[in-house]
N, C-alpha and C positions, 0 to 999 in steps of 0.2 A: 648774642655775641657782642663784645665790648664792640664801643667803635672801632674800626677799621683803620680808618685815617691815619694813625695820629704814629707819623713818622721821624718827626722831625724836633727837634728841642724848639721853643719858643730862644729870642735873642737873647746873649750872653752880654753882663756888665763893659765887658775888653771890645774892643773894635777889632782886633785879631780873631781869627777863629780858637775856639774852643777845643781842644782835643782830648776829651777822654781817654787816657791813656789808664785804663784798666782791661781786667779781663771777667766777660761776665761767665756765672756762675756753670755749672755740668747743671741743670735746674732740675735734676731727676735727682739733686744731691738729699733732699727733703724729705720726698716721696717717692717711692720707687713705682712709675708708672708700667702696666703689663706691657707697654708696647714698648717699653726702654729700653730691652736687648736690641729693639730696629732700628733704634736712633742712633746717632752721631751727634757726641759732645758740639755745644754749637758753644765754642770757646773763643772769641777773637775780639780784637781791640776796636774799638767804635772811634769816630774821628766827627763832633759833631760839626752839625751846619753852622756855616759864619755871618749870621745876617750882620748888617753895617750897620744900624743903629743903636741906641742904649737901649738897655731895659730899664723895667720899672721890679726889680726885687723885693719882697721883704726881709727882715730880723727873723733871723732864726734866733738871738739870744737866749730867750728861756724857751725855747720849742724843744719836745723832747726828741732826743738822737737818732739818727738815723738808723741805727741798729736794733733802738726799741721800738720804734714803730716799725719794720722791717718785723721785727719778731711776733706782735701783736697781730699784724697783719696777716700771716702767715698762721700764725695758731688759730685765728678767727676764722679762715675760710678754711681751715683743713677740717676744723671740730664740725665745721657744715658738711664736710663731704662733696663726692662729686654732682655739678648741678646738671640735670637732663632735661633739654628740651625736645620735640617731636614738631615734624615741619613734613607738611607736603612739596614738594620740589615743584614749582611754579612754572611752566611753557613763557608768560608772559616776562617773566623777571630776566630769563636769561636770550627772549631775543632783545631786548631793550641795553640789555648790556653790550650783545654783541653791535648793535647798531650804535654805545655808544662808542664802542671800540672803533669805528668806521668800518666795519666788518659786516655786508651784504649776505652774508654764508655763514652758517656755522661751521660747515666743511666743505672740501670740493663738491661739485657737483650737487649739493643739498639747494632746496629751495630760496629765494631769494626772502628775506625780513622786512625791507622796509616798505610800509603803509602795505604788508599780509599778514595774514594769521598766522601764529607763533609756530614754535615746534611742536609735531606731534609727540604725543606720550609715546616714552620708554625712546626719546632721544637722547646722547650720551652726552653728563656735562662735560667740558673742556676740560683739559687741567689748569685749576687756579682759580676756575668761574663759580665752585662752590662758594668764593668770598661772599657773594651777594645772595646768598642766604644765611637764617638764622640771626638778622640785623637787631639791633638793640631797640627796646620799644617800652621807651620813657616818656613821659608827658616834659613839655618844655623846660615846667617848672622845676623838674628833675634833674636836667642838665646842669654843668657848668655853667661858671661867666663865660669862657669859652666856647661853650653849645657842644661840647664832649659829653661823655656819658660816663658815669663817674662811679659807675655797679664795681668794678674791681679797683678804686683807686686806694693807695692806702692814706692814711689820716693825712690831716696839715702839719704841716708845711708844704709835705711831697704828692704833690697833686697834677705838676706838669708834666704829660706822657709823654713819650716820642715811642714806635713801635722802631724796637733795636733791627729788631732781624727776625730769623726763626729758620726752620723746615718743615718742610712738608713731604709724607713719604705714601704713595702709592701701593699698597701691601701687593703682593701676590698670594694665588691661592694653590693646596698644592700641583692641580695643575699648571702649573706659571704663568694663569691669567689674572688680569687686573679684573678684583668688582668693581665696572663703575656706576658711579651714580649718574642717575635717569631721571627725565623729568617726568611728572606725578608721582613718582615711590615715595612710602612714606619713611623720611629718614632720620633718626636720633643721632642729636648735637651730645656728647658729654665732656665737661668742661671739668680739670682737675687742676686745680694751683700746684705746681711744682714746687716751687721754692719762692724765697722771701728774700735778699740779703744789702746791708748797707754795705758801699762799694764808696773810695774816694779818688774825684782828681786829683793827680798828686800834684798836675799844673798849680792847680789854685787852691787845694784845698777844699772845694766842693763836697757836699755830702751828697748822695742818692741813694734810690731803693730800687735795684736791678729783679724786676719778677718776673720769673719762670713761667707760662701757663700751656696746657695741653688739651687740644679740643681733637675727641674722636666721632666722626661722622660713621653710623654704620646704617645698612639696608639689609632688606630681606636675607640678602647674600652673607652680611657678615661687616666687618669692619671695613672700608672703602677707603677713607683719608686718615690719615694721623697728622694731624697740622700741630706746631709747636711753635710757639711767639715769644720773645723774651723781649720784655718793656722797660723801660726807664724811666721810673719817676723824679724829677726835682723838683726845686722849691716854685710854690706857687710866683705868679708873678702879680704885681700892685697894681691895679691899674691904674693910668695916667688923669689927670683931671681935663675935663671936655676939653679948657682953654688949650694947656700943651697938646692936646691932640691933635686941636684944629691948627696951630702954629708950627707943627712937625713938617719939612715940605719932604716932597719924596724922591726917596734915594736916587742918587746919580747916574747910578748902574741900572735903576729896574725897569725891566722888560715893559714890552707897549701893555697898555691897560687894555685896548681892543687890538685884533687881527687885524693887519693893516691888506691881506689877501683871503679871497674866499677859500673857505674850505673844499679841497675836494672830494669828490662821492668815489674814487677809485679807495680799496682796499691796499694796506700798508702792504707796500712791495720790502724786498733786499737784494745787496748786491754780495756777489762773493768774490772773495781774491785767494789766490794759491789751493782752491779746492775743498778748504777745511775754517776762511773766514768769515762769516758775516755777518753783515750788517746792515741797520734796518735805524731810519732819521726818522722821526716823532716830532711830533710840535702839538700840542695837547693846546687847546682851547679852553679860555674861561667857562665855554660851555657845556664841554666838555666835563671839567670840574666839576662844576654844578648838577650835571646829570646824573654821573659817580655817584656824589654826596646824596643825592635824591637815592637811588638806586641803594647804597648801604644805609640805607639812613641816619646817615652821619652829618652831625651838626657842627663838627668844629670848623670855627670860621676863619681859618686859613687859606682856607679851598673856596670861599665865595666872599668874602668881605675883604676887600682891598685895604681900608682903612684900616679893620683889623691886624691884617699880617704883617704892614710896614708898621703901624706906630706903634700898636703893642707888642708883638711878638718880634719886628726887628728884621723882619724878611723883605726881600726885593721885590717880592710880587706874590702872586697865587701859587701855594705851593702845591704841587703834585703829588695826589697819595701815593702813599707808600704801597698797597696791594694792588693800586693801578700801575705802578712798574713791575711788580710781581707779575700780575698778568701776560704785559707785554712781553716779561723775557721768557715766557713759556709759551705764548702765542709764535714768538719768532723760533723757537725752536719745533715747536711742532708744524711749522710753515716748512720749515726747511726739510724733517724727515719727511713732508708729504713730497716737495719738489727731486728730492731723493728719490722716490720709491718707496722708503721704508717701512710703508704699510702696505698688507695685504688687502685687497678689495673688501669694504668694510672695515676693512679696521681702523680703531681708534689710536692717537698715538698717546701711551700716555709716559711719562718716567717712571722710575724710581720711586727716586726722590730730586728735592731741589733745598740746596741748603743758604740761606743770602743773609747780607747785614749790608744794611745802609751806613754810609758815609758822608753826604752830603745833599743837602738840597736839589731840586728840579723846578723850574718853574712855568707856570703859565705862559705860552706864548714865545717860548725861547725853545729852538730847535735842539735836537739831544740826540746823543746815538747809543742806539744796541748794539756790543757785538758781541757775536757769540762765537768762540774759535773752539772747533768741536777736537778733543781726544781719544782715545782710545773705545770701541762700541759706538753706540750714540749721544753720549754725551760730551759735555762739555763744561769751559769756564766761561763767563758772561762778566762783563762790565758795560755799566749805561755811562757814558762820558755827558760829562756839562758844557755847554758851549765855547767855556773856556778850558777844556781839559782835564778837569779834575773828576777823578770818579765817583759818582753819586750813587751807585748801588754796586754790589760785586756779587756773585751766586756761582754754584756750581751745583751741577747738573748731571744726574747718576742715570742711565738707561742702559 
C-alpha cells in the first residue's frame, strides 16, 4: 500500500491559503471498476492547507504538461494491470494500534492491551483499522527526499502527494451481513488505478495530477472492504540550502514542540447535546505521530521531523495523518452506536460506508474536535474542527 500519510499539500508560494477550487474526477471515469455500481462519485472541491511560510518550488518551464504525464501515468499502470498482494492479518499490528489510539479495549468488555498479549485469532478488525496493513515495503534508498514512497507517484515535476479524500464501503452479503476481516485470515489487497487527470487552480493557475485508486481487501468470505483514495499530485518542491534552513525561525502560530501536560491512560470519552450531537476533543502527541508512522510504515517527515514540516514544507508543527483522523471519526461513531445500544451482544458495529475529503491541516499538540451530528438510521455527517474553527476533515457516514 502507498504510504498512508500523506494528506496534506506541502507550503504554497502566497502567505494566504491556497484553495483549490476544482472538482476532482468520477475516477471509475477510466476504468470501470466491478465494485463501481457500490460507489458514490467522490466529486467535491478541496480547499488546501495554508502553512505561513514560503516555499521552495521549482520551473516547470520546459517540464512536460500536466496532462501528459497524467496520461503516461495512467497508460503505464493500467497496461500493468491490477497489483495483488496476500497478507496474514497480524494480532500484534492491531493491538499496538489500538494502544496507539489510547484505546485499552478493542471493544466493551474485551480484554485489556497494554503490556498483554494481543488479540486472539479470528478477532474482528474495527472499521478503518485495516489501514495498518499491507504498508509499503521499500529500502530507504527508495524513498523520496521526503521519506514517502514513491510506487504510485507520477513523473516530475508532480511528485508532491497529499491524500485528497476517498471512501470506504463495507459490502454486505446477501444475507445483510458484513464480511469482516479477522485477525490471522489470510487476506488479498487488489490495487487498481482508476483514473489519471491534469486538473487546474483557476486561483493561480497551478497544474496538478488528480489520481484515482482502488484498493480491494477480500477473505475466505469474499470481498470485505472496497477502499477508494483520490491523491493529488503537485510540483515537486526545491529544497532549501542548510544555511536558509538553519536561519528560518519558527512560525508564530506553531503549536508546543512538547506536551506541556501528561498524557492520560483514560480512553477518548464524548459529550452529547440535543440527543443526536457528538463530540469527542483529541490532542494527538508527537508520539503519537511517530508511533502511527512506525505502525504504517510510513516515512514522510511531516509526522516526526519538525524542521522538516516548518521550513520545508511550510506547516506550523507536526501534521496529523490523514487515515489517523479517518480512524478517529469512525472510532467516535462506533463509540456512540455502542453507548446506544446499537449493537446486539457480539456484535460488531460496522457502516456502510464512509465517504470524507480533507480540507485543512491538524496539528500535533493542538486540541481538535469531532463531531458527529447523527441523521436519519445510523449514520451521520462529521466535521473535525481546528482549534481555531476551521474544518480540517468533513465525511459522511452511511449505516
Amino acid at each position: 500500500m502507498p504510504s498512508p500519510s500523506l494528506l496534506y499539500p506541502s507550503a504554497t508560494c502566497a502567505r494566504r491559503p491556497l484553495s483549490l477550487s476544482l472538482s476532482l474526477p468520477h475516477i471509475c471515469r477510466s476504468y470501470r471498476s466491478p465494485y463501481s455500481q457500490r460507489l458514490r462519485p467522490f466529486s467535491e472541491t478541496l480547499s488546501a492547507a495554508s502553512p505561513s511560510r514560503a516555499c521552495y518550488s521549482i520551473s516547470t518551464a520546459t517540464a512536460p504538461s500536466a496532462s501528459t504525464i497524467a496520461s503516461k501515468f495512467l497508460s503505464r499502470f493500467q497496461s500493468l494491470g491490477p497489483q495483488t498482494r496476500t497478507q496474514t492479518l497480524d494480532a500484534n499490528q492491531l493491538q499496538l494500534l489500538s494502544l496507539t489510539l489510547n484505546r485499552n479495549a478493542l471493544y466493551p468488555g474485551t480484554p485489556s492491551l497494554s503490556n498483554a498479549g494481543p488479540p486472539p485469532a479470528g478477532t474482528p478488525i474495527p472499521p478503518g483499522h485495516h489501514l495498518v496493513y499491507f504498508t509499503p515495503a521499500f529500502l530507504e534508498g527508495e524513498l523520496g527526499a521526503d521519506g514517502t514512497d514513491v510506487s504510485y507517484n507520477p513523473e516530475a515535476p508532480f511528485t508532491r502527494r497529499m491524500w485528497a479524500g476517498g471512501e470506504v464501503r463495507w459490502p454486505r452479503g446477501p444475507d445483510g451481513k458484513v464480511n469482516l476481516l479477522r485477525v490471522g485470515q489470510e487476506v488479498r489487497e487488489t490495487t487498481r488505478m482508476l483514473s489519471a487527470e491534469a486538473k487546474v487552480v483557476r486561483k493561480t493557475g497551478e497544474e496538478m495530477v488528480v489520481v484515482g485508486v482502488e484498493k480491494v481487501f477480500e477473505n475466505e468470505g469474499g470481498v470485505a472492504v472496497v477502499d477508494r483514495r483520490n491523491w493529488v499530485f503537485r510540483e515537486a518542491l526545491k529544497l532549501p540550502s542548510s544555511s536558509s534552513a538553519s536561519a528560518s525561525p519558527t512560525p508564530a502560530d506553531a503549536p508546543p514542540a512538547v506536551s506541556s501536560t501528561p498524557n492520560s491512560t483514560a480512553p477518548p470519552t464524548f459529550s452529547t447535546e440535543n440527543g443526536n450531537t457528538h463530540t469527542r476533543t483529541l490532542c494527538q502527541s508527537a508520539v503519537a505521530l511517530f508511533r502511527f508512522s512506525a505502525l504504517t510504515f510510513n516515512g514522510h517527515k511531516i509526522h516526526y521531523s519538525l524542521p522538516w514540516a516548518q521550513v520545508v514544507e511550510g506547516h506550523r508543527g507536526l501534521v496529523v495523518h490523514g487515515p489517523l483522523n479517518l480512524i478517529s471519526i469512525l472510532d467516535l461513531w462506533r463509540d456512540v452506536q455502542a453507548q446506544k445500544g446499537g449493537a446486539h451482544k457480539g456484535e460488531v458495529m460496522v457502516p456502510e460506508s464512509i465517504a470524507y475529503r480533507a480540507t485543512s491541516p491538524l496539528y500535533a499538540e493542538e486540541e481538535y474536535k469531532i463531531v458527529l451530528e447523527e441523521g436519519e438510521g445510523k449514520g451521520g455527517k462529521v466535521n473535525i474542527y481546528t482549534p481555531s474553527g476551521v474544518v480540517g476533515m468533513k465525511a459522511d457516514i452511511t449505516a
